[in-house]
C-alpha positions as CSV (number, residue, x, y, z in Angstrom):
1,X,89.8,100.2,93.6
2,X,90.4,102.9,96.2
3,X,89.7,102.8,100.4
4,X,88.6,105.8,101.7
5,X,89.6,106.7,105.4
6,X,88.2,109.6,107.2
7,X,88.9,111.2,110.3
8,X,89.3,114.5,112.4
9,X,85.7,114.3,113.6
10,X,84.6,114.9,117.4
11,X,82.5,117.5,119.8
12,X,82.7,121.1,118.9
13,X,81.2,124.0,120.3
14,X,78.6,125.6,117.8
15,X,80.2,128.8,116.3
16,X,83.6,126.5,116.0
17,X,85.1,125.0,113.5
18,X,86.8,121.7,112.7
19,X,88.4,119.9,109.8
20,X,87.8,116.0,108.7
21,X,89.8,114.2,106.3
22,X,90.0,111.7,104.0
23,X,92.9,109.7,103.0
24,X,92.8,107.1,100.2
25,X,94.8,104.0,99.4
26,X,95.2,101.3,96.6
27,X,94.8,103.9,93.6
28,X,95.8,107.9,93.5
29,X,93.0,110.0,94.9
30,X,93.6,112.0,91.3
31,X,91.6,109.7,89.3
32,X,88.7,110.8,91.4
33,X,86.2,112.9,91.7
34,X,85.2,113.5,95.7
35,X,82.6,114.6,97.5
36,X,81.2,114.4,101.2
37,X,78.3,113.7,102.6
38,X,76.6,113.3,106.1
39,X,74.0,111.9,107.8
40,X,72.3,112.8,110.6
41,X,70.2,109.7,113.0
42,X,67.1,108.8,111.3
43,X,67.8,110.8,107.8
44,X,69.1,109.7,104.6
45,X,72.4,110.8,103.2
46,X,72.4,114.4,102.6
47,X,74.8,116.1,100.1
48,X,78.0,118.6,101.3
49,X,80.1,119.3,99.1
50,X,81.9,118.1,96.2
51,X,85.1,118.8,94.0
52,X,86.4,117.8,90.6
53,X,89.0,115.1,90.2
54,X,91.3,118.3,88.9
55,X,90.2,120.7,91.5
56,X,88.8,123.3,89.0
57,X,84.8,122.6,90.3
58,X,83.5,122.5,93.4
59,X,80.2,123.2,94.9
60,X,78.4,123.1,98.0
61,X,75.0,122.5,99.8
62,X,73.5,125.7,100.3
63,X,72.9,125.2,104.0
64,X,76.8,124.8,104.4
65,X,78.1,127.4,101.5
66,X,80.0,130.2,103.0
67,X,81.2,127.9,106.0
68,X,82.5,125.2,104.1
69,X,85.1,124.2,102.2
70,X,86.6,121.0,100.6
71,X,90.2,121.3,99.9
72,X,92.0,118.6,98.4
73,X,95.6,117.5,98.1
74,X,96.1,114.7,95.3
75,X,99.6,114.7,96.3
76,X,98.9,113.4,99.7
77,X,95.9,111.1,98.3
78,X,93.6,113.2,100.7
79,X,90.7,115.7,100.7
80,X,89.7,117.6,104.1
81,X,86.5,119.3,105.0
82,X,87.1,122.3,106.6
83,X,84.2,123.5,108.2
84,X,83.4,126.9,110.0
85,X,81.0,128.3,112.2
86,X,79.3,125.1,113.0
87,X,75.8,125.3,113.9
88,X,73.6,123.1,115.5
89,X,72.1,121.6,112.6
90,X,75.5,120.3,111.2
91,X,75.9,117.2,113.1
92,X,75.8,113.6,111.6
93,X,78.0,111.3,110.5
94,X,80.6,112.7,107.8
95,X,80.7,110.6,104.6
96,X,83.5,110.7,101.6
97,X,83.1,109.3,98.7
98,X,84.7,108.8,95.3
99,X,83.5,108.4,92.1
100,X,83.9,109.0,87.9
101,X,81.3,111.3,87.9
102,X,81.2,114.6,89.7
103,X,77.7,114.3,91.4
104,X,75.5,115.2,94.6
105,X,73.7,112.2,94.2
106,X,75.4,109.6,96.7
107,X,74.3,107.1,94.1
108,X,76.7,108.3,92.0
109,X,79.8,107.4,94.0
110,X,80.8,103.3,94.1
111,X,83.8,104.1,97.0
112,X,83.0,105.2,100.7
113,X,84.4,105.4,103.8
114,X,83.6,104.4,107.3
115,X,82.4,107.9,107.9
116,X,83.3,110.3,111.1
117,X,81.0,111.5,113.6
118,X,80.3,115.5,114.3
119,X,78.7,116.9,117.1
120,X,77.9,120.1,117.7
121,X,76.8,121.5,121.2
122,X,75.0,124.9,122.0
């Protein structure tokens, strides 16, 4: 079984960027296909982007593609979210997750972490 940690969230001005991470114990991060998530107050959890166990596939929510992206470093047992130009509709909590199946459906993924909150001001 694997913990997920994540951190790195906090205010940002929209138009800025800032990078969360995720940092997994008890097994390598390698066995695992990621993916992150966020939720905003009052929504469900809404897909972000996602990335192979290998790092060949990775794909993105098309209201974050461009600005995105979800590097990963099995080495270091983590995967960041580097994420650009903010905008004011980005905010929520910021979810990974890690699972045996390469998926947008959070459903999909048994392991979470706490999350991280983003906030974006105008």
């Amino acid at each position: 079984q694997v913990q997920l940690v994540e951190s790195g969230g906090g205010l940002v001005q929209a138009g800025g960027s800032l990078r969360v991470s995720c940092v997994a114990s008890g097994r390598t991060l390698s066995s695992y296909n990621m993916a992150w998530f966020r939720q905003a107050p009052g929504k469900g959890r809404e897909f972000v982007a996602r990335i192979s166990a290998s790092a060949i596939i990775t794909s993105y929510a098309d209201t974050v593609k461009g600005r995105f992206t979800i590097p990963r470093h099995n080495a270091e047992n983590k995967v960041h979210l580097q994420m650009n130009n903010l905008k004011p509709e980005d905010p929520g909590v910021y979810y990974c997750a890690a699972g045996p199946v390469i998926a947008i459906d959070p459903q999909m993924y048994p392991y979470w972490g706490q999350g991280t909150q983003v906030t974006v001001s105008s």
